[in-house]
Backbone as JSON, one array per atom type, in Angstrom:
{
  "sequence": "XXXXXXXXXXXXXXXXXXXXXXXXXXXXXXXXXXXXXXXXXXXXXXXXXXXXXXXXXXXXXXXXXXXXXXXXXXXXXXXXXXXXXXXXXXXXXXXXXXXXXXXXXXXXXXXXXXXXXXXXXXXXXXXXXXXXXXXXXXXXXXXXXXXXXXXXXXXXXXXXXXXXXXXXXXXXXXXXXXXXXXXXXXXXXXXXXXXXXXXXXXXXXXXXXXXXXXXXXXXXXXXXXXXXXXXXXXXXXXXXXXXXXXXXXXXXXXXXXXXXXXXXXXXXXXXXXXXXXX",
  "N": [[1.74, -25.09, 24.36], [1.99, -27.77, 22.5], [4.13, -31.28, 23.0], [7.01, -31.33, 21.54], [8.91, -34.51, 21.24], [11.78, -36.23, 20.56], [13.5, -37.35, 21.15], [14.93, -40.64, 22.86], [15.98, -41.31, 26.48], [17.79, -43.95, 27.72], [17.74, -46.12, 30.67], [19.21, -49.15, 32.05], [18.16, -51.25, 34.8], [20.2, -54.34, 36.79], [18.57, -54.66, 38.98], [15.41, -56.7, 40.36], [12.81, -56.68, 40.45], [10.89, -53.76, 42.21], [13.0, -52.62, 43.28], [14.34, -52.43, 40.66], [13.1, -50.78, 38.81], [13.11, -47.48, 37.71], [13.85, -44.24, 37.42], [13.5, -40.82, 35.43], [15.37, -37.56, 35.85], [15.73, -34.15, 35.38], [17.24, -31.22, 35.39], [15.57, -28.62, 35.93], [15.58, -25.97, 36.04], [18.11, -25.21, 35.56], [17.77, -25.96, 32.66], [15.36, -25.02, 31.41], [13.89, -25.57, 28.56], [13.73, -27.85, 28.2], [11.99, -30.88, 28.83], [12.3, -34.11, 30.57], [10.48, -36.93, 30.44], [9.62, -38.98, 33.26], [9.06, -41.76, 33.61], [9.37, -42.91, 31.13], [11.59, -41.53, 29.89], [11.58, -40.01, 27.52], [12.89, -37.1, 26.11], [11.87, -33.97, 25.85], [10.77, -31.13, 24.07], [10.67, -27.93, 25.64], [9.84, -24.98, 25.31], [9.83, -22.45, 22.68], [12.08, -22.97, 20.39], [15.19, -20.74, 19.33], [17.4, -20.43, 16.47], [19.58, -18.24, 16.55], [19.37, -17.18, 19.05], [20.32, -19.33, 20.84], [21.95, -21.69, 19.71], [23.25, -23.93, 20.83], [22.16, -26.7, 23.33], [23.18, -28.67, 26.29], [23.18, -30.63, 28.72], [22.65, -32.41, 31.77], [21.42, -35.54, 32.13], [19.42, -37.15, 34.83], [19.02, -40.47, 36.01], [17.47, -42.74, 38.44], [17.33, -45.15, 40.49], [14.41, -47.35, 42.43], [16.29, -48.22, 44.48], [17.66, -46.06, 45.38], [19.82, -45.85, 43.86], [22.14, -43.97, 41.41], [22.56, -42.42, 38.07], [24.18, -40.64, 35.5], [23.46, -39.32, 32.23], [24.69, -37.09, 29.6], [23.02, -35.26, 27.81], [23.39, -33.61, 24.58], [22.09, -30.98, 22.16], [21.79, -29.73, 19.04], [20.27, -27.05, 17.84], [19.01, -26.5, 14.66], [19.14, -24.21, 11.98], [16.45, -22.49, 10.97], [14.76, -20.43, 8.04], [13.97, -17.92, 9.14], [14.03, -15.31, 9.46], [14.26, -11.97, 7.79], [16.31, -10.09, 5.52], [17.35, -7.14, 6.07], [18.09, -3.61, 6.27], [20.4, -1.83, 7.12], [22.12, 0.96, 7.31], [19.25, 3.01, 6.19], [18.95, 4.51, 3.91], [21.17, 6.22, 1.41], [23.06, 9.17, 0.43], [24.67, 10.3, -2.18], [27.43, 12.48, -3.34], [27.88, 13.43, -6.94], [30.06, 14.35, -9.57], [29.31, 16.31, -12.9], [29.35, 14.73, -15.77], [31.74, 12.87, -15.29], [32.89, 10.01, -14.63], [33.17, 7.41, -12.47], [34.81, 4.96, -11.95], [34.95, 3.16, -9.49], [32.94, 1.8, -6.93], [30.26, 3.67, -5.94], [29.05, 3.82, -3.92], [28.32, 1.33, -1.35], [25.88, -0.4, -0.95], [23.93, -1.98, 2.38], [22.69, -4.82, 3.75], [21.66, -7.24, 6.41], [20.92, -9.99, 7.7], [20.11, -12.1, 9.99], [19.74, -14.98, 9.73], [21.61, -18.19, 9.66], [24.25, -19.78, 7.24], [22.64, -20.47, 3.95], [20.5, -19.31, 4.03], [21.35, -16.54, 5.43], [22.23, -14.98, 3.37], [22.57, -12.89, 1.34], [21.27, -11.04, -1.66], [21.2, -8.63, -3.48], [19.03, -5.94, -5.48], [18.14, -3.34, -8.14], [15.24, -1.98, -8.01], [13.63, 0.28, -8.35], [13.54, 3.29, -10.13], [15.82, 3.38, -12.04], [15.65, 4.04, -14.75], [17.23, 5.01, -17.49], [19.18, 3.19, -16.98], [21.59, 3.9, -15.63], [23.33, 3.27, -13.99], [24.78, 0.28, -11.81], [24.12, -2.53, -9.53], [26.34, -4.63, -7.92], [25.0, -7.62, -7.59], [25.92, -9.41, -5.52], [27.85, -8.26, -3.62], [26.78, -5.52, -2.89], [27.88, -3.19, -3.85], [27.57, -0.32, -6.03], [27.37, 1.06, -8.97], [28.75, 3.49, -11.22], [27.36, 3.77, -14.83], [27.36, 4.97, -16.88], [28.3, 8.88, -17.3], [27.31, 11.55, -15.59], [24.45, 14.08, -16.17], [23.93, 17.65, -15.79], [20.91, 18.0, -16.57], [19.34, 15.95, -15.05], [19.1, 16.51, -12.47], [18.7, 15.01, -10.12], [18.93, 11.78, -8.96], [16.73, 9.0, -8.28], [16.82, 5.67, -6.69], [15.86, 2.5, -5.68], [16.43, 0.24, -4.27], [16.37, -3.53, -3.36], [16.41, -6.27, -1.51], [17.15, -9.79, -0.96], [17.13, -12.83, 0.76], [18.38, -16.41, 0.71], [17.03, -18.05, 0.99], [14.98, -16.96, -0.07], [13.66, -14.65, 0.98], [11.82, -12.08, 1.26], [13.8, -8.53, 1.88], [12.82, -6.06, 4.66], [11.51, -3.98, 3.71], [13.04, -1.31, 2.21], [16.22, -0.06, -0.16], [17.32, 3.39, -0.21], [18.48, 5.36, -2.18], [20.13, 8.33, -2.64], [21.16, 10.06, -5.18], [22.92, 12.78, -6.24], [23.51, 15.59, -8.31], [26.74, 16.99, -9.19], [28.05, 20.78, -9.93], [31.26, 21.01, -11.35], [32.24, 23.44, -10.0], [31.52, 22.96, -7.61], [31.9, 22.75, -4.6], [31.64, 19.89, -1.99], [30.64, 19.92, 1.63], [33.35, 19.88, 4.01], [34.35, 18.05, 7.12], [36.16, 19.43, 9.82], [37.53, 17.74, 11.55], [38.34, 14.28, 10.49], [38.07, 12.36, 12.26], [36.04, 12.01, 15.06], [36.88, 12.36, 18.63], [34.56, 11.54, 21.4], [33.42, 11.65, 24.74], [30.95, 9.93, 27.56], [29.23, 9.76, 30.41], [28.14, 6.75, 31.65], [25.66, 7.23, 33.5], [24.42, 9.48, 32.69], [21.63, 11.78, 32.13], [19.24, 11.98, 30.14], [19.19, 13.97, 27.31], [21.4, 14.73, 27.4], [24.67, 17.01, 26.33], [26.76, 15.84, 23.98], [28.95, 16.22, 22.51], [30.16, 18.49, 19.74], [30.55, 18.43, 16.33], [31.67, 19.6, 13.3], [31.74, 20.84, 10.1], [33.35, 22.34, 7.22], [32.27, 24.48, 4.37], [32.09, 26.01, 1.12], [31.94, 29.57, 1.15], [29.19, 31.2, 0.26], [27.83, 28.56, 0.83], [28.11, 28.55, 3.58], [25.87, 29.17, 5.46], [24.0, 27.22, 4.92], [24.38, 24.48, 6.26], [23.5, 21.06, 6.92], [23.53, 18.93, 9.06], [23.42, 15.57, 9.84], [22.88, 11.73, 11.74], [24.33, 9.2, 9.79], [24.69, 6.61, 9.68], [25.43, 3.84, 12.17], [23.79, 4.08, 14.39], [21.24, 2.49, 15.27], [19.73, 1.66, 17.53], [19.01, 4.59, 18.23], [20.14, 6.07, 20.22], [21.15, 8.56, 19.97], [20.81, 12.04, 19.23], [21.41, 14.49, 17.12], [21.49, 18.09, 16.16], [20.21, 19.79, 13.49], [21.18, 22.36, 12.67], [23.27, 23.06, 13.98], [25.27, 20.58, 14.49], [25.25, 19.48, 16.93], [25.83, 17.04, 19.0], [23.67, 14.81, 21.13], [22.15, 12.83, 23.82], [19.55, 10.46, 23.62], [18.83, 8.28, 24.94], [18.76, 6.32, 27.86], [22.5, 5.56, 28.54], [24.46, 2.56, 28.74], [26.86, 1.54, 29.91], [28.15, -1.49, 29.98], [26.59, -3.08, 27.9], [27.28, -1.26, 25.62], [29.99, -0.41, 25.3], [31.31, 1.55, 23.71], [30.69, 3.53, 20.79], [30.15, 3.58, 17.27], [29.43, 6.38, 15.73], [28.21, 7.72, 12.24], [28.13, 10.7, 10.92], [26.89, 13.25, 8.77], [27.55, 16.05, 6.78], [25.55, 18.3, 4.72], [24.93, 20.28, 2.22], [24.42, 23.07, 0.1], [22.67, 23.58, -3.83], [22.08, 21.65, -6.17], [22.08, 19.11, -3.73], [25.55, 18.77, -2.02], [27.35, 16.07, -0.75], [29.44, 15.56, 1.93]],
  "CA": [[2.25, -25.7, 23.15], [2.44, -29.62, 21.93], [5.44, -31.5, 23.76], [7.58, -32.51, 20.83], [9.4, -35.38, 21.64], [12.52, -35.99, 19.81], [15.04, -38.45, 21.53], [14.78, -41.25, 24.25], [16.98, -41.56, 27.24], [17.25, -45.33, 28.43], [18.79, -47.1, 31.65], [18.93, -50.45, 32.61], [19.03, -51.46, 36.2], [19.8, -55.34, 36.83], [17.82, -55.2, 40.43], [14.4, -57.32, 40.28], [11.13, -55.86, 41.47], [10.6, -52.48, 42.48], [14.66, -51.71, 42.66], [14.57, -52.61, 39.57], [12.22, -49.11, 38.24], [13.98, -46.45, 36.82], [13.01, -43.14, 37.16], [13.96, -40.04, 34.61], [14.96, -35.91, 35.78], [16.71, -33.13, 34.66], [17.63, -30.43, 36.2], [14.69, -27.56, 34.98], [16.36, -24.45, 36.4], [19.34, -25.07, 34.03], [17.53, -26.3, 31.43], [14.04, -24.8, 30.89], [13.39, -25.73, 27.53], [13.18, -29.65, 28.0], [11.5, -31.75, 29.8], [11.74, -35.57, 30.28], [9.13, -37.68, 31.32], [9.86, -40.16, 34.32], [9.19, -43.04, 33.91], [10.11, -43.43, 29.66], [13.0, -40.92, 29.07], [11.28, -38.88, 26.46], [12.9, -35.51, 25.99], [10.45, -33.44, 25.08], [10.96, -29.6, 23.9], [8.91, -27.23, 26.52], [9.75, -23.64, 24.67], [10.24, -22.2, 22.03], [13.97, -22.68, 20.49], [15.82, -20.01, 18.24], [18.86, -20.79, 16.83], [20.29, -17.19, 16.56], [19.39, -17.02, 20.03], [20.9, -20.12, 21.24], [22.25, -22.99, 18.87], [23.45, -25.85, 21.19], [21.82, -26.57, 24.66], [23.79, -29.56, 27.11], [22.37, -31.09, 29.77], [22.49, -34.42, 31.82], [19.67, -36.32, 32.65], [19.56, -38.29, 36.13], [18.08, -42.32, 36.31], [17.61, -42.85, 39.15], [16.32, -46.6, 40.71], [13.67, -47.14, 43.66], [16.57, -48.28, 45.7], [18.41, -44.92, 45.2], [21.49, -45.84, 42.89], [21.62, -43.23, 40.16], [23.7, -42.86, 36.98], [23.84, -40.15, 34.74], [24.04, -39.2, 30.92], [25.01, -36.25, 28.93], [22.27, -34.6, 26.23], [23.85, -32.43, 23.57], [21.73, -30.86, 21.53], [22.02, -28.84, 18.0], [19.05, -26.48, 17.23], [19.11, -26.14, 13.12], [18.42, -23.15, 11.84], [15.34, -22.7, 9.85], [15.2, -19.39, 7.33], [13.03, -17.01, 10.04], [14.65, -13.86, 9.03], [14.11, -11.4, 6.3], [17.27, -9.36, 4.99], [17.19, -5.87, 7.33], [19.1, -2.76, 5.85], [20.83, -0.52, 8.02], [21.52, 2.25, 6.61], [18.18, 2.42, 5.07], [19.22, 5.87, 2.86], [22.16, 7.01, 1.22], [23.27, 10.21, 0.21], [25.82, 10.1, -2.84], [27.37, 13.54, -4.77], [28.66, 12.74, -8.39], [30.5, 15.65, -10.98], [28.59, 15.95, -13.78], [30.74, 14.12, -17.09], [32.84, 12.32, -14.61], [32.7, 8.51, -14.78], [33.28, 6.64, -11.8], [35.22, 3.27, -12.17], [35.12, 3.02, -8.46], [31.8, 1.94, -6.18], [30.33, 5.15, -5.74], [28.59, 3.75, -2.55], [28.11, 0.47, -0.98], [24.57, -1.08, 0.25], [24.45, -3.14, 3.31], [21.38, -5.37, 4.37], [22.49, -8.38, 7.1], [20.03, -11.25, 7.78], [20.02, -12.81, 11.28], [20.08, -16.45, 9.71], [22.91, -18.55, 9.25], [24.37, -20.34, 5.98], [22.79, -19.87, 2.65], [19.77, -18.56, 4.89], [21.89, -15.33, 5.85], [23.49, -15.21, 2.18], [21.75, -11.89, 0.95], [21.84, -10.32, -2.89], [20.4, -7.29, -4.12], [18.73, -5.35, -7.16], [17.5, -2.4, -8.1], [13.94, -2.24, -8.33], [13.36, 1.36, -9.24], [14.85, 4.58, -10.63], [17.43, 3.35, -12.77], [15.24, 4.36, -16.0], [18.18, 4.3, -18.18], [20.22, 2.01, -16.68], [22.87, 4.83, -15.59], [23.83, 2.6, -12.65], [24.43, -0.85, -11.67], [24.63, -3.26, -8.17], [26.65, -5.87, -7.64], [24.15, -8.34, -6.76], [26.6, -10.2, -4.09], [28.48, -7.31, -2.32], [26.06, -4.37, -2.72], [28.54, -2.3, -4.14], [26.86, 0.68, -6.98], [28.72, 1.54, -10.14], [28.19, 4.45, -12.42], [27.26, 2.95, -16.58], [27.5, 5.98, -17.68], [28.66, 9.81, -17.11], [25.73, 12.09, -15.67], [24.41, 15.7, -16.84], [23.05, 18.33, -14.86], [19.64, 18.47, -16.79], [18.69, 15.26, -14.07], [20.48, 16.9, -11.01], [18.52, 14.2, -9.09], [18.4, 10.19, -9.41], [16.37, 8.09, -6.25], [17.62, 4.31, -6.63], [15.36, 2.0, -4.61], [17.03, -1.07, -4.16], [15.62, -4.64, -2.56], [17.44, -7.63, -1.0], [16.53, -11.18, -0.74], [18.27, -13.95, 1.29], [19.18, -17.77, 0.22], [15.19, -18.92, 1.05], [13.75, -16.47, -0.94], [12.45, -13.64, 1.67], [12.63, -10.46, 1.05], [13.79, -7.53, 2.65], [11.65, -5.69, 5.3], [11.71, -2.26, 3.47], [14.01, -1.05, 0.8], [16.98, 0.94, 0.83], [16.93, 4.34, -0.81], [19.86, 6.09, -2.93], [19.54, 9.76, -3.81], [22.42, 10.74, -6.2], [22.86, 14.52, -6.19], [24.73, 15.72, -9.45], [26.84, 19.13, -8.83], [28.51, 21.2, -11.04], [32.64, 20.83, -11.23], [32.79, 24.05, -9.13], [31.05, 23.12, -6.27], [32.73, 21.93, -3.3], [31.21, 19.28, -0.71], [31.09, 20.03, 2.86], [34.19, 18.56, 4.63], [34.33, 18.14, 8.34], [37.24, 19.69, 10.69], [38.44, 16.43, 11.86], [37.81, 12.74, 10.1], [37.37, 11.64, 13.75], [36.24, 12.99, 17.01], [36.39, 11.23, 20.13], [34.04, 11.95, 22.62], [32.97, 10.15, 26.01], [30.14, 10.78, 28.29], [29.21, 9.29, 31.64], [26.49, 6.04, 31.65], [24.53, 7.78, 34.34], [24.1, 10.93, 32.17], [20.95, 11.87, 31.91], [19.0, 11.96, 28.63], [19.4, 14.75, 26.8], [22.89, 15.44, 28.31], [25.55, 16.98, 25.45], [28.05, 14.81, 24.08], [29.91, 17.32, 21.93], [29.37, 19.46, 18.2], [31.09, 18.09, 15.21], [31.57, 20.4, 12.57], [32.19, 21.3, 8.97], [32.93, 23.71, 6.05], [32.26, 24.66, 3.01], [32.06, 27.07, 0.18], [30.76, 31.02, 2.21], [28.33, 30.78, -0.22], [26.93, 27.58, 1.53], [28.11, 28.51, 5.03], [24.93, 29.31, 6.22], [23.28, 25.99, 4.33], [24.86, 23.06, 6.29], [22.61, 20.49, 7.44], [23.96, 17.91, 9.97], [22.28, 13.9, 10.51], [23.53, 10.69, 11.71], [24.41, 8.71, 9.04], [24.6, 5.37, 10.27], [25.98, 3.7, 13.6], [23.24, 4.5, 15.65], [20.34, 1.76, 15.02], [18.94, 2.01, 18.81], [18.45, 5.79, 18.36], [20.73, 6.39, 21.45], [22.37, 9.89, 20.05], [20.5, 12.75, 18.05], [22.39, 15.51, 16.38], [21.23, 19.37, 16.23], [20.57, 19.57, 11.97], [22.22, 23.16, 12.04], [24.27, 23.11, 14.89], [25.94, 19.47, 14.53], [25.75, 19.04, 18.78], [25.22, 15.34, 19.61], [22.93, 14.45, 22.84], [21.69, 11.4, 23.83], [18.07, 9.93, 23.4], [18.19, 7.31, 26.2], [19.96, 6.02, 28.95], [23.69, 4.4, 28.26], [24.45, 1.29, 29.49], [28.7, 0.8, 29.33], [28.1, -2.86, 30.23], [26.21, -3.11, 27.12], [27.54, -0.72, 24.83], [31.23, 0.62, 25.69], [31.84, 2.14, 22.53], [29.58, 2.95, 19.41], [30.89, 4.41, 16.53], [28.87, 7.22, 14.59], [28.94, 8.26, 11.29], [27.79, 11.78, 10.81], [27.29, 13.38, 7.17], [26.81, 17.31, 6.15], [25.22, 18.4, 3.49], [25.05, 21.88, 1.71], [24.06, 23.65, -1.15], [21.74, 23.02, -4.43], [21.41, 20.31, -5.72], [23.07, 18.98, -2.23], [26.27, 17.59, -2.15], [27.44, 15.39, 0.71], [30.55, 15.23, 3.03]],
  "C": [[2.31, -27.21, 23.33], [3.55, -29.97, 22.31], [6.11, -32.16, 22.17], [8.72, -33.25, 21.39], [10.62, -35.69, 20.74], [13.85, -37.28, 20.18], [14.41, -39.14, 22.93], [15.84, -41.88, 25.01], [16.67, -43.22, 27.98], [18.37, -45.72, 29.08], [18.46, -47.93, 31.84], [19.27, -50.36, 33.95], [18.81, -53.42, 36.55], [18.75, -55.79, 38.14], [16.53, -56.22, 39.16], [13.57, -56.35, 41.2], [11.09, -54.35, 41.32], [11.88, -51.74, 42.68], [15.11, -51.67, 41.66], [14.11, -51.29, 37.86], [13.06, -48.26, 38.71], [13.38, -45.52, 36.81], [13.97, -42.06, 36.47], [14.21, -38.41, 35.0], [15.54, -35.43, 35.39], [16.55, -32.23, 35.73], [17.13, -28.82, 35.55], [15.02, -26.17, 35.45], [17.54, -24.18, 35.55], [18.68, -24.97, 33.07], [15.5, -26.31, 31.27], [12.77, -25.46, 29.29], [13.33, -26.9, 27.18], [12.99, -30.06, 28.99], [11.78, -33.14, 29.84], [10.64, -36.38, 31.16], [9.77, -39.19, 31.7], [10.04, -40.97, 34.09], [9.67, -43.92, 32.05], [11.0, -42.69, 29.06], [12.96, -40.54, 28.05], [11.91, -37.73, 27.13], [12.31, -35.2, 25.13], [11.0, -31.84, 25.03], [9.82, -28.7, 24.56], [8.46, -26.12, 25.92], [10.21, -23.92, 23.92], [11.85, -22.21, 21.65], [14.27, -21.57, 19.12], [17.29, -20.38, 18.47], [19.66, -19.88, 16.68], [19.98, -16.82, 18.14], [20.37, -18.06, 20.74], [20.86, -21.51, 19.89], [22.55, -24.39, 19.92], [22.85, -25.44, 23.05], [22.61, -28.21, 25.14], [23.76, -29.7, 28.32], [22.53, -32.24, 30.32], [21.08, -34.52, 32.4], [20.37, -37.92, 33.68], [18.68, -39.68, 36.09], [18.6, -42.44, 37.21], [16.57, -44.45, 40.18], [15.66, -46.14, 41.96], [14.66, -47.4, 45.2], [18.08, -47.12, 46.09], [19.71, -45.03, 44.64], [20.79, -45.08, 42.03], [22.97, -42.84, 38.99], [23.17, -41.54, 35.79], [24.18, -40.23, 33.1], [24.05, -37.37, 30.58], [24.33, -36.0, 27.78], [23.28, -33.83, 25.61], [23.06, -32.22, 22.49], [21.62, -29.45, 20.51], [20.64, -28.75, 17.81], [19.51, -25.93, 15.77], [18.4, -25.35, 12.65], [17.75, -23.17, 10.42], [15.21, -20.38, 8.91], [13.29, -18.13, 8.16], [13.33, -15.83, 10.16], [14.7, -13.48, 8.18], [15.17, -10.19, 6.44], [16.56, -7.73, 5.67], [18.31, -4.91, 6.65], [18.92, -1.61, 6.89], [22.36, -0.34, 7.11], [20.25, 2.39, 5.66], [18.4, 3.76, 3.93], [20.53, 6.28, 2.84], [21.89, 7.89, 0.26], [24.68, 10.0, -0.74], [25.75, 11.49, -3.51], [27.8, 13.03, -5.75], [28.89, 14.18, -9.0], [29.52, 15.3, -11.67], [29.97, 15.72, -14.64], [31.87, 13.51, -16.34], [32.67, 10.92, -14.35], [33.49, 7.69, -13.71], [33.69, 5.39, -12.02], [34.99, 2.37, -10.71], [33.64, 2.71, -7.35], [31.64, 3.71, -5.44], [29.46, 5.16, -3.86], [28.35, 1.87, -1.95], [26.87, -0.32, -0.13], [24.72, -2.26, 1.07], [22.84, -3.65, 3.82], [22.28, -6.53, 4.79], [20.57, -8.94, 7.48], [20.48, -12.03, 8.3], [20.4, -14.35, 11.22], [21.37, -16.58, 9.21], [23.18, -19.63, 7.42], [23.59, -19.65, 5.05], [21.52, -19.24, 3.11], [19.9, -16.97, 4.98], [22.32, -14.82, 4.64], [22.44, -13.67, 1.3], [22.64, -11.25, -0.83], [20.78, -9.56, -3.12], [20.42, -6.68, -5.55], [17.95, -4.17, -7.31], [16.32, -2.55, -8.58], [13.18, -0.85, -8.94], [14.1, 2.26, -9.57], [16.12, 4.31, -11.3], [16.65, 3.12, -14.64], [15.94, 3.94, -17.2], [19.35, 3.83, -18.14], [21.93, 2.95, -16.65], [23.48, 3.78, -14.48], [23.25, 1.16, -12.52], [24.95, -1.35, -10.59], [25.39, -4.66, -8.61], [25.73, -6.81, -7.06], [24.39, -9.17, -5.19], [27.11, -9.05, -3.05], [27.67, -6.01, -2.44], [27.06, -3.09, -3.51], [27.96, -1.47, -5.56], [27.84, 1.18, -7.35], [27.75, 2.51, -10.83], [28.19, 3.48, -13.82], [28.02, 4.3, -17.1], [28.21, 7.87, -17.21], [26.98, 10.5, -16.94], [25.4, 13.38, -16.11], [23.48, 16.5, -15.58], [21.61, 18.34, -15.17], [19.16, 17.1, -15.79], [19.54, 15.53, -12.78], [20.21, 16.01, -10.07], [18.5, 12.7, -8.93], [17.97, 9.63, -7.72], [16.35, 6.65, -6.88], [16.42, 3.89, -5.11], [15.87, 0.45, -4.65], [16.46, -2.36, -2.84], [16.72, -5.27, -2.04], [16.41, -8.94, -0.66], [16.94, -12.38, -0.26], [17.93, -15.22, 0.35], [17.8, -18.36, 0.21], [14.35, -18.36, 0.33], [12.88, -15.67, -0.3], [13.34, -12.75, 1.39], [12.74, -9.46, 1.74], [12.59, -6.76, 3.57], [11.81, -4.53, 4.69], [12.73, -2.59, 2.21], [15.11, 0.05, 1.81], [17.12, 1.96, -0.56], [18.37, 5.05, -1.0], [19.54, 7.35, -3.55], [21.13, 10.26, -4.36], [22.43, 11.93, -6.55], [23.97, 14.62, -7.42], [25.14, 17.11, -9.02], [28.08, 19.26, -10.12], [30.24, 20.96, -10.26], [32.98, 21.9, -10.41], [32.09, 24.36, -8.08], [31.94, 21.96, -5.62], [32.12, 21.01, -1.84], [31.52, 19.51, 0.51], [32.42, 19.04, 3.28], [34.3, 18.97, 6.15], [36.22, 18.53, 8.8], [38.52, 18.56, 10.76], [37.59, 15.29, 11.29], [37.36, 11.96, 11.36], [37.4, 12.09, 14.71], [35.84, 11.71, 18.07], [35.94, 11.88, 20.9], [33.61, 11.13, 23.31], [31.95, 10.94, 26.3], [29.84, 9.67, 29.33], [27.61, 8.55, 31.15], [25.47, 6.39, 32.76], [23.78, 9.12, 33.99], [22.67, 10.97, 31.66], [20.13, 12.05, 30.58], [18.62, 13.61, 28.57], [20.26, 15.81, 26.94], [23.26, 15.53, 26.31], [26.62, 16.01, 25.34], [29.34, 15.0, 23.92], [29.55, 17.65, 20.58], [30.78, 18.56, 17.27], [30.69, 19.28, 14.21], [32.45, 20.25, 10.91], [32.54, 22.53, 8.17], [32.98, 22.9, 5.27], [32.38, 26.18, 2.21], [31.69, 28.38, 1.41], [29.42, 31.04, 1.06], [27.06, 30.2, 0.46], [26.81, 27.41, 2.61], [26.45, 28.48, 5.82], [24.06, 28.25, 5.99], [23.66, 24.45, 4.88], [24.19, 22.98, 7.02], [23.44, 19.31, 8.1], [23.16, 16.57, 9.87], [23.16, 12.76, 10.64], [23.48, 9.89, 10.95], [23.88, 7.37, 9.2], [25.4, 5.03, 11.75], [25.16, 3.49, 14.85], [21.61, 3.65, 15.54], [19.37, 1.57, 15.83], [18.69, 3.4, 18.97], [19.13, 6.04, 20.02], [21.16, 8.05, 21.55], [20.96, 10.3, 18.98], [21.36, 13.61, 17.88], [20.95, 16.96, 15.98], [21.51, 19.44, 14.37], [21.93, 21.17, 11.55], [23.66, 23.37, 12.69], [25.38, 22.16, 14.89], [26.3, 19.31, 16.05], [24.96, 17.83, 18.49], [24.92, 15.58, 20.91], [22.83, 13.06, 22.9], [20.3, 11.54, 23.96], [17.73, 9.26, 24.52], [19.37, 7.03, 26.73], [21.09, 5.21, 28.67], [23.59, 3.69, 29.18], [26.49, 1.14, 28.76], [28.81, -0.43, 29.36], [27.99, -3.82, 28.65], [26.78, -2.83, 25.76], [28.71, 0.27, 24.51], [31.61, 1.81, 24.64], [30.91, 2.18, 21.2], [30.31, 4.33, 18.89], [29.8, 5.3, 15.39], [29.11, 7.83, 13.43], [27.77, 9.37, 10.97], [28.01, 12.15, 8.97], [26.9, 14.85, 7.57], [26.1, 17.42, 4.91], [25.1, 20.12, 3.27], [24.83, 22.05, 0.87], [23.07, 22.84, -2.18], [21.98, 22.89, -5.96], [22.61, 20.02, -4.33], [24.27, 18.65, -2.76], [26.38, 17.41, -0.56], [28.6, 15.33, 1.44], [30.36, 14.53, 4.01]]
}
């Protein structure tokens, strides 16, 4: 790559002659990503900088004369972040039930896309781009949050919602995120799980495809034999799968506790037809 150059470091030394030359280093085991050059106190950029990787780098730089007096200074430098990130949704699919004739005042679900940059860069709003035919449903463009318009009927037991995002520069999402709205009748009952929260541990040397433990639900007998298990969200490195009829969690790959002491999963059931969700 091209050295850009960006700032110049300058010492005086009053010697005469040859004690009088000034030479320029740094210290390139700290500080990889600049260079200065000797003898005119250009800092120069060697790598690549990200500023979600690193924002400020601080450094001194040694002058040093021919008759070995040397004198340092103190760089500080702010890397400004440029809009190099496109709006990322995790969770990329939700699963919503709705009554039929029952009107929601309340977000019936909440979409989340985050975008790596900072300021109005990172500043993400969203819109629905398909499946909202007749405008039964509407996003908050700022907080993601999805409202019912209207009351729904069973003759569309299904609605799929594809919704975009777009940060503060004007890029758009890598993907979409996908809403399937299941309508059920007033006497069906959504799976509900045992316990709202299970704690389980497991050892970071555990081999992959060690158990972690089963999470479970009911529902209707009816639908007993119909529940489908999946990780909702939580799990973005694919560390844990889940058993769809069984609901046993394993692991995928090797933990790291250093890394990752604690990760919180969110598990969903589902059951019966049209689904609903727990």
């Amino acid at each position: 790559m091209a050295y850009m150059v960006f700032r110049y470091i300058s010492a005086t030394d009053a010697d005469c002659g040859v004690n009088g030359m000034v030479n320029y280093t740094l210290d390139e085991e700290r500080t990889k990503e600049f260079l200065v050059q000797p003898l005119t106190g250009k800092v120069c950029v060697n790598l690549p900088l990200d500023h979600e990787t690193r924002s400020t780098y601080e450094f001194p730089v040694l002058a040093t004369d021919r008759g070995g007096e040397s004198t340092s200074a103190m760089v500080k430098i702010q890397v400004t972040d440029i809009n190099d990130n496109s709006p990322i949704f995790y969770p990329r699919e939700y699963n919503v039930s709705l009554r039929e004739n029952v009107l929601e005042t309340v977000p019936i679900v909440i979409i989340v896309a985050t975008d790596a940059d900072s300021g109005a860069f990172g500043t993400v709003t969203y819109r629905i781009v398909s499946g909202n035919v007749h405008q039964l449903f509407r996003i908050d463009s700022t907080t993601g949050e999805l409202f019912m318009n209207e009351r729904l009927n069973k003759r569309n037991a299904m609605h799929h919602l594809t919704v975009s995002a777009v940060d503060g520069g004007g890029r758009d999402s890598q993907g979409h995120a996908h809403i399937w709205v299941s309508v059920i009748d007033s006497h069906q009952r959504p799976p509900t799980f045992k316990h709202s929260r299970y704690n389980l541990s497991i050892r970071e040397d555990a081999p992959i495809h060690s158990d972690v433990g089963i999470v479970r639900a009911i529902t209707s007998d009816r639908d007993a034999g119909n529940l489908h298990y999946s990780i909702y969200s939580g799990d973005p490195n694919g560390y844990f799968s889940i058993e769809p009829q069984t609901g046993r969690i394993s692991t995928n790959k090797v933990l790291d506790h250093e890394k990752h002491p604690f990760i919180l999963l969110n598990v969903q059931a589902q059951s019966g037809r049209p689904p609903s969700y727990g």
